[in-house]
Chimera marker file (.cmm) of the C-alpha trace (Angstrom):
<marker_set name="trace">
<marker id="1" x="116.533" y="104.820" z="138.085" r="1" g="1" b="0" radius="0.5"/>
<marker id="2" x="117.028" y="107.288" z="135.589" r="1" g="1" b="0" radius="0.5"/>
<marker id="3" x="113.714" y="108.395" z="134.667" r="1" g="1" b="0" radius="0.5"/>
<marker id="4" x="113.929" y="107.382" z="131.470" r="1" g="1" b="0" radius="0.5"/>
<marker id="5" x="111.161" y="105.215" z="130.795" r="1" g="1" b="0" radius="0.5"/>
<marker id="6" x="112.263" y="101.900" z="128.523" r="1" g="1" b="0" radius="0.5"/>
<marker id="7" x="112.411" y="102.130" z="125.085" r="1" g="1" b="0" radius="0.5"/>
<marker id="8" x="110.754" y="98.705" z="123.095" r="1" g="1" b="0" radius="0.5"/>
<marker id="9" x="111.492" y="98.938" z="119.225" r="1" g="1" b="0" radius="0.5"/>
<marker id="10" x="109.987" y="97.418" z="116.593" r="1" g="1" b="0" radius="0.5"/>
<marker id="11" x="108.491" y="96.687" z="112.967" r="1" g="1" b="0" radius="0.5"/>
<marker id="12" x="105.744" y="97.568" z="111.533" r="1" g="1" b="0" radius="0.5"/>
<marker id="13" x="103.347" y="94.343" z="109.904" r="1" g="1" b="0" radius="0.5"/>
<marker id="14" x="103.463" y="96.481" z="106.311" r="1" g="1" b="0" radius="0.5"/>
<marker id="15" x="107.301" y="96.615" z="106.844" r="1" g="1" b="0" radius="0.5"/>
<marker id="16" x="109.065" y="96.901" z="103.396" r="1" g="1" b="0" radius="0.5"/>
<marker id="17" x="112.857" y="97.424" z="101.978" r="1" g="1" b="0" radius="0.5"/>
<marker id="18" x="112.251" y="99.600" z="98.603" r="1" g="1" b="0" radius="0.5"/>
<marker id="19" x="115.407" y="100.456" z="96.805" r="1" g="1" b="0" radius="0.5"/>
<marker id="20" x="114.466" y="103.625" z="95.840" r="1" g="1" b="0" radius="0.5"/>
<marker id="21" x="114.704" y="104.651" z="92.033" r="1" g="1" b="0" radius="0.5"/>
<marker id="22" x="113.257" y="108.115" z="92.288" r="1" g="1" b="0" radius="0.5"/>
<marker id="23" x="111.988" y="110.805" z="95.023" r="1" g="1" b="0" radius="0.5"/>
<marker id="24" x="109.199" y="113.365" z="93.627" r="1" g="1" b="0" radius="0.5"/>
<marker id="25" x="108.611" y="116.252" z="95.867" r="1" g="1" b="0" radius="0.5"/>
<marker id="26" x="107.840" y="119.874" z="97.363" r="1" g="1" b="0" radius="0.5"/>
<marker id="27" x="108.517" y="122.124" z="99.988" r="1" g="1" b="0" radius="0.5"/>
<marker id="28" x="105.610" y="122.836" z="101.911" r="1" g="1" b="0" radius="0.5"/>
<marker id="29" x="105.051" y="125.064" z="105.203" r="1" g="1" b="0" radius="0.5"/>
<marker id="30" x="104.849" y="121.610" z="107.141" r="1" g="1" b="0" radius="0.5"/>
<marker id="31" x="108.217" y="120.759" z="105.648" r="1" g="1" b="0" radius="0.5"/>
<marker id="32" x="109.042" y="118.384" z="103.019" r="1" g="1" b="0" radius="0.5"/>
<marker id="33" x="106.780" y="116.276" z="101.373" r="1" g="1" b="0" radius="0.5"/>
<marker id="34" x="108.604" y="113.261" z="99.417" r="1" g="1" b="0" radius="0.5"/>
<marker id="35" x="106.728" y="110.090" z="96.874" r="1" g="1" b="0" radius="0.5"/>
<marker id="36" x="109.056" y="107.493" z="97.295" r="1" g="1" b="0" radius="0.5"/>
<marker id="37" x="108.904" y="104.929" z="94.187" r="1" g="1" b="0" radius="0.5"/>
<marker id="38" x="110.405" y="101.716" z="92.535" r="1" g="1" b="0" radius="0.5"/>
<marker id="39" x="111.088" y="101.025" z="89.348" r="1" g="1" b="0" radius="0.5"/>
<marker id="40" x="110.612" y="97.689" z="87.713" r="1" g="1" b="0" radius="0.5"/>
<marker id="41" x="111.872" y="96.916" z="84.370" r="1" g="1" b="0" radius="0.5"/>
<marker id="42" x="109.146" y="94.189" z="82.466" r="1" g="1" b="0" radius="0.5"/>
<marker id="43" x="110.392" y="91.848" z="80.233" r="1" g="1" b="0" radius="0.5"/>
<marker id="44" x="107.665" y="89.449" z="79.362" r="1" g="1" b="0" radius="0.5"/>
<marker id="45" x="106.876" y="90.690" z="76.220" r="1" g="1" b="0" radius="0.5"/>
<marker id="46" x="110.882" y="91.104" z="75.477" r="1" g="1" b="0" radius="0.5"/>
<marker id="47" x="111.446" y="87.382" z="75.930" r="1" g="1" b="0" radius="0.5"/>
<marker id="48" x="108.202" y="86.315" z="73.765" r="1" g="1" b="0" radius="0.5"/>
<marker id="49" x="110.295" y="87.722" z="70.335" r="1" g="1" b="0" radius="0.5"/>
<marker id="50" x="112.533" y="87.031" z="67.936" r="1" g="1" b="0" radius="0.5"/>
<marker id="51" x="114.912" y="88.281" z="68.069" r="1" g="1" b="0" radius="0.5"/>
<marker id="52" x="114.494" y="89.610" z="71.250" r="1" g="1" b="0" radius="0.5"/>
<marker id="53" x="114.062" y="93.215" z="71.342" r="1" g="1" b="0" radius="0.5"/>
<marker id="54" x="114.440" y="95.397" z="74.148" r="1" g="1" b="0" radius="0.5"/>
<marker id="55" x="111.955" y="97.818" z="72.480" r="1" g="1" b="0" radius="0.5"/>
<marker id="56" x="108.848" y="95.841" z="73.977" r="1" g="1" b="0" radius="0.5"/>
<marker id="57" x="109.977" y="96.246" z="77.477" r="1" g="1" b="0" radius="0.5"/>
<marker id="58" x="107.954" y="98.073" z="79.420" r="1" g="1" b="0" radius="0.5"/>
<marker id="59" x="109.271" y="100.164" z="82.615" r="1" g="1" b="0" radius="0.5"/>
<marker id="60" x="107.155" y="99.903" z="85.699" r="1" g="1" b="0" radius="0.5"/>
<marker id="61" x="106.866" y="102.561" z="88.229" r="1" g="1" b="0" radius="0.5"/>
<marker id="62" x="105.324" y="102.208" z="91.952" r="1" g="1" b="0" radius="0.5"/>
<marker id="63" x="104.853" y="104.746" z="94.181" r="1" g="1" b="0" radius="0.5"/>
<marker id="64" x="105.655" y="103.212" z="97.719" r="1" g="1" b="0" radius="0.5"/>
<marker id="65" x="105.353" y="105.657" z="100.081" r="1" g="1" b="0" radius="0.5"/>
<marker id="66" x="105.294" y="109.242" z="101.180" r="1" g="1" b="0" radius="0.5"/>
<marker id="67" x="107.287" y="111.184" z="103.840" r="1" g="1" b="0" radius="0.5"/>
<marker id="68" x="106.995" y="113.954" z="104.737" r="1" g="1" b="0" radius="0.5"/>
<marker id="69" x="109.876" y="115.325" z="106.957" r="1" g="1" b="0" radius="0.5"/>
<marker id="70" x="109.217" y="118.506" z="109.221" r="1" g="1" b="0" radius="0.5"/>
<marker id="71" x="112.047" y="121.490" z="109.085" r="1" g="1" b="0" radius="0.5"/>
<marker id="72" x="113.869" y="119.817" z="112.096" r="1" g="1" b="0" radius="0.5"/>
<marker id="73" x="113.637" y="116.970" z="110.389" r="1" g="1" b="0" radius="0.5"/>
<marker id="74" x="115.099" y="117.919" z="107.213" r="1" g="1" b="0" radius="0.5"/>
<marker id="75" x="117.570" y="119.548" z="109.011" r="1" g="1" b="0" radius="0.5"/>
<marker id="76" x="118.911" y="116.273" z="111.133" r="1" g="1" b="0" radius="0.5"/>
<marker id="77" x="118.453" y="114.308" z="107.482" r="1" g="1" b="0" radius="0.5"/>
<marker id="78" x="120.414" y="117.026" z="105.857" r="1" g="1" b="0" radius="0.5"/>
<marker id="79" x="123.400" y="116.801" z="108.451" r="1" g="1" b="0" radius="0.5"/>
<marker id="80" x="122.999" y="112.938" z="107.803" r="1" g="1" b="0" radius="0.5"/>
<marker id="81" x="123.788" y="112.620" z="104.060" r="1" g="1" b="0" radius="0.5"/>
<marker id="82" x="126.232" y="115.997" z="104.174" r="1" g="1" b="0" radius="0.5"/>
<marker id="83" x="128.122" y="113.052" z="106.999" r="1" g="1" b="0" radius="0.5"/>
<marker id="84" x="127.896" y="110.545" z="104.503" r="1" g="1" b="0" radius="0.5"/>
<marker id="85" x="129.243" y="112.792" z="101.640" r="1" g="1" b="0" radius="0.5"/>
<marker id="86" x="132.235" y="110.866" z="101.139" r="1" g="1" b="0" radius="0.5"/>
<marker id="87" x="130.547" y="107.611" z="101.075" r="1" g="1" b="0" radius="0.5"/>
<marker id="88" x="128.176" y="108.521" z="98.847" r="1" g="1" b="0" radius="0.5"/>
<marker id="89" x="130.752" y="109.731" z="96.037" r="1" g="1" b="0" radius="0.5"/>
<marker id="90" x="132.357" y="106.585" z="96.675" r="1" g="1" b="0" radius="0.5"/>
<marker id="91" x="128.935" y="104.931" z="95.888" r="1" g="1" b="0" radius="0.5"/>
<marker id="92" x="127.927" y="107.018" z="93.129" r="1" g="1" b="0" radius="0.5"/>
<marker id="93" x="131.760" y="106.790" z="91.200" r="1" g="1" b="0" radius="0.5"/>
<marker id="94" x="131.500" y="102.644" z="92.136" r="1" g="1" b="0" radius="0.5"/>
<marker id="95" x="127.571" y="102.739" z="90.208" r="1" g="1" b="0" radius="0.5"/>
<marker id="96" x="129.299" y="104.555" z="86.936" r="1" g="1" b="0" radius="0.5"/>
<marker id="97" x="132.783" y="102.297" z="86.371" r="1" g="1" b="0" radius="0.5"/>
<marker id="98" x="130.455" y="99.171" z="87.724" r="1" g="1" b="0" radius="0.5"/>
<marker id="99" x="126.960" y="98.973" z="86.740" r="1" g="1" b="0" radius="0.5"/>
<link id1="1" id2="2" r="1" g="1" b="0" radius="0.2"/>
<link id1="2" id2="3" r="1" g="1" b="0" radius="0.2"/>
<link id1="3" id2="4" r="1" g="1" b="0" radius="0.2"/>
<link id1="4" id2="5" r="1" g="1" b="0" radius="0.2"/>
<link id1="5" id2="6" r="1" g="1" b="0" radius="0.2"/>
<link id1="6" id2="7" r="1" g="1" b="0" radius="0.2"/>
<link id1="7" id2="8" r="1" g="1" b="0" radius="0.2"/>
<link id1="8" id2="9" r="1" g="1" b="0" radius="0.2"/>
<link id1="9" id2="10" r="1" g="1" b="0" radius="0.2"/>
<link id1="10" id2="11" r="1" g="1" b="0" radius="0.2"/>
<link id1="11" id2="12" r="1" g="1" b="0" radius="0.2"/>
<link id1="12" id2="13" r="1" g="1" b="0" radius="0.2"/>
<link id1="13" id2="14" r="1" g="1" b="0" radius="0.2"/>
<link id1="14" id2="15" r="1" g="1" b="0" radius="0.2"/>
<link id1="15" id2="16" r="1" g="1" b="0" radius="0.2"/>
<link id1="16" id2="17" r="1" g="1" b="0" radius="0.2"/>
<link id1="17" id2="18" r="1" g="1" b="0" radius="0.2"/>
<link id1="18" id2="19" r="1" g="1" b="0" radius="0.2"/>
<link id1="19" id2="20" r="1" g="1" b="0" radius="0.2"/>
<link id1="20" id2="21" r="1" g="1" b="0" radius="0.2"/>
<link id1="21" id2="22" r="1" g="1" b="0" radius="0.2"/>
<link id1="22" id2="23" r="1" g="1" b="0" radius="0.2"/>
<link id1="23" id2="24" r="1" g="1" b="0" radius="0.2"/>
<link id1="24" id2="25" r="1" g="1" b="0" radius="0.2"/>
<link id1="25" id2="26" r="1" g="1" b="0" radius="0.2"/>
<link id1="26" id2="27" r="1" g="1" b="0" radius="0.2"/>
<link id1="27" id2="28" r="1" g="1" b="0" radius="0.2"/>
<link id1="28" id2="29" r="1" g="1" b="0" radius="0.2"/>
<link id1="29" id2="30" r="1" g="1" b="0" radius="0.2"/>
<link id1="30" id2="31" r="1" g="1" b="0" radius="0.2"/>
<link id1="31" id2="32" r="1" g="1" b="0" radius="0.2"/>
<link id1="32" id2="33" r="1" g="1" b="0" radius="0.2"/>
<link id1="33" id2="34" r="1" g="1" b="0" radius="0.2"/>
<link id1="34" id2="35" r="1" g="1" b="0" radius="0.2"/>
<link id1="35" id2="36" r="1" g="1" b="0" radius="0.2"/>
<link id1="36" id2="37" r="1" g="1" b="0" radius="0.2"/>
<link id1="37" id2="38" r="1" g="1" b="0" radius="0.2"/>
<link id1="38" id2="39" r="1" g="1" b="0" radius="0.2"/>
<link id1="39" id2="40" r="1" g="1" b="0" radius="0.2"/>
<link id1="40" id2="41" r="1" g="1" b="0" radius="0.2"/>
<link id1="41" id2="42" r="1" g="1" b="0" radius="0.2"/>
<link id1="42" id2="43" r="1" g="1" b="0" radius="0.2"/>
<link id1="43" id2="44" r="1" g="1" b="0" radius="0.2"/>
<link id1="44" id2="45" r="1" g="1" b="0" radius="0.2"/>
<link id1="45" id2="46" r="1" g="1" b="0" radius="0.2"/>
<link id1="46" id2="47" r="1" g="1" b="0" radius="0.2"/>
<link id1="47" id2="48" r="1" g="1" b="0" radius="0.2"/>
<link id1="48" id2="49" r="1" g="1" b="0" radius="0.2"/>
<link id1="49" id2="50" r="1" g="1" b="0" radius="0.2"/>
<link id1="50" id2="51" r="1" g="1" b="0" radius="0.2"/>
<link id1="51" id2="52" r="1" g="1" b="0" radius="0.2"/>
<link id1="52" id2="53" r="1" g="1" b="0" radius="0.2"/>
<link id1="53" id2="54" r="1" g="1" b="0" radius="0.2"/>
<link id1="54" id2="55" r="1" g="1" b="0" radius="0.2"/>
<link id1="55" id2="56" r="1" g="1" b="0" radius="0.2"/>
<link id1="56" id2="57" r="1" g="1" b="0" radius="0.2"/>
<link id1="57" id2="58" r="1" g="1" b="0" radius="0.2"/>
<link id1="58" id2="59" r="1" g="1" b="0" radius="0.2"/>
<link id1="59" id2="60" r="1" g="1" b="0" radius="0.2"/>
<link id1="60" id2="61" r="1" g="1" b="0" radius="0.2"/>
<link id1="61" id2="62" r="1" g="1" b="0" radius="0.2"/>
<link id1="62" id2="63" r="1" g="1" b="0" radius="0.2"/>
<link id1="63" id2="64" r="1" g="1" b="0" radius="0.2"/>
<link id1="64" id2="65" r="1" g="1" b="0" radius="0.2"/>
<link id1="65" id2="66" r="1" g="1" b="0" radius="0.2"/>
<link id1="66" id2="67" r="1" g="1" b="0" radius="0.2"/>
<link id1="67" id2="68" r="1" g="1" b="0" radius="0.2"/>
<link id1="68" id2="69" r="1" g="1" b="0" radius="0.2"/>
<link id1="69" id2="70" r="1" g="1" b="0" radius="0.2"/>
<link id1="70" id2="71" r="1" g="1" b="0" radius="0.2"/>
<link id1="71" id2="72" r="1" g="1" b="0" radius="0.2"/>
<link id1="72" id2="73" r="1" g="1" b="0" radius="0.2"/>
<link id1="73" id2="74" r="1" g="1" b="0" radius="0.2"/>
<link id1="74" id2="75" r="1" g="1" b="0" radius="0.2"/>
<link id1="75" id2="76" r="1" g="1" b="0" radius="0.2"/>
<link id1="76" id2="77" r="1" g="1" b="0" radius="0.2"/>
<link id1="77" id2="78" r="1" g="1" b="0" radius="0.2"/>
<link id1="78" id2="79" r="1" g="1" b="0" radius="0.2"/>
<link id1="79" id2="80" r="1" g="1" b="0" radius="0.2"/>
<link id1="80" id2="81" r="1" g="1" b="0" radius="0.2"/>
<link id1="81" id2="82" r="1" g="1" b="0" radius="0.2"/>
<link id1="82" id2="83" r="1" g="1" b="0" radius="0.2"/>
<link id1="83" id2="84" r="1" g="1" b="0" radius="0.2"/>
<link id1="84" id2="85" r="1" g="1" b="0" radius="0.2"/>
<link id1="85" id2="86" r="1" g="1" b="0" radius="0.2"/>
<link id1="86" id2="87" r="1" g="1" b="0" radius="0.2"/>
<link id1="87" id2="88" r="1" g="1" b="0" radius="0.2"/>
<link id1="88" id2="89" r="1" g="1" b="0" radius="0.2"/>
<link id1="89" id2="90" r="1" g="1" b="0" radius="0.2"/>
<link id1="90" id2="91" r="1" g="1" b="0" radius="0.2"/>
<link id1="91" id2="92" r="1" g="1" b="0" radius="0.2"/>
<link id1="92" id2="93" r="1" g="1" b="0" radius="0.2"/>
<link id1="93" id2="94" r="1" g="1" b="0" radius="0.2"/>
<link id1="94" id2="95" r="1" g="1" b="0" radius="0.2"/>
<link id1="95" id2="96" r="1" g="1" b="0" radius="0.2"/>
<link id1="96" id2="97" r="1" g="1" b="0" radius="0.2"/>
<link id1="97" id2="98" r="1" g="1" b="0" radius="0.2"/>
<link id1="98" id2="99" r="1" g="1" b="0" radius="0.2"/>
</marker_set>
C-alpha cells in the first residue's frame, strides 16, 4: 500500500460542454473571478422575410457559469495555455483563413 487513498472520478448530473464565446471578469483578492457565456445567433425572424434579411436576427447571450480560480490556480492555468501557445496560434490562424 501506498497510502494513497483511491481516487473515483466523475460527472456532475448538471454536466454541460459550452463552447465558450466570451469570458467577463475581475481580479479579486480571492483570485479571479470569470462569467463564462454562449452566444446563440436567432434566426426565426430572419427566415420569416422576404427577402431574407440578416438585419432581424437577433444575437443571444447566456451566461453559463462562473469560476473563480484562486492565485495558485491562475498560476497552474496560466502555465497551461502559455504550454499550449503554439497550438493555440495554430487554432486562432486556422479560425481566420477558415471560418
Amino acid at each position: 500500500m501506498s497510502g494513497i487513498p483511491e481516487i473515483q472520478g466523475e460527472y456532475s448530473p448538471t454536466f454541460k460542454r459550452v463552447i465558450v464565446a466570451g469570458v467577463f471578469g475581475t481580479v479579486q483578492p480571492l483570485g479571479l473571478e470569470t462569467a463564462i457565456y454562449s452566444e446563440e445567433r436567432k434566426i426565426d425572424r430572419v427566415i420569416t422575410t422576404e427577402p431574407m434579411s440578416t438585419n432581424r436576427m437577433m444575437l443571444k447571450r447566456v451566461v453559463e457559469c462562473e469560476l473563480i480560480f484562486d492565485p495558485m490556480q491562475m498560476k497552474t492555468f496560466h502555465k497551461l495555455l502559455m504550454g499550449q501557445g503554439g497550438q493555440l496560434d495554430d487554432a486562432e490562424n486556422d479560425q481566420t483563413t477558415n471560418p
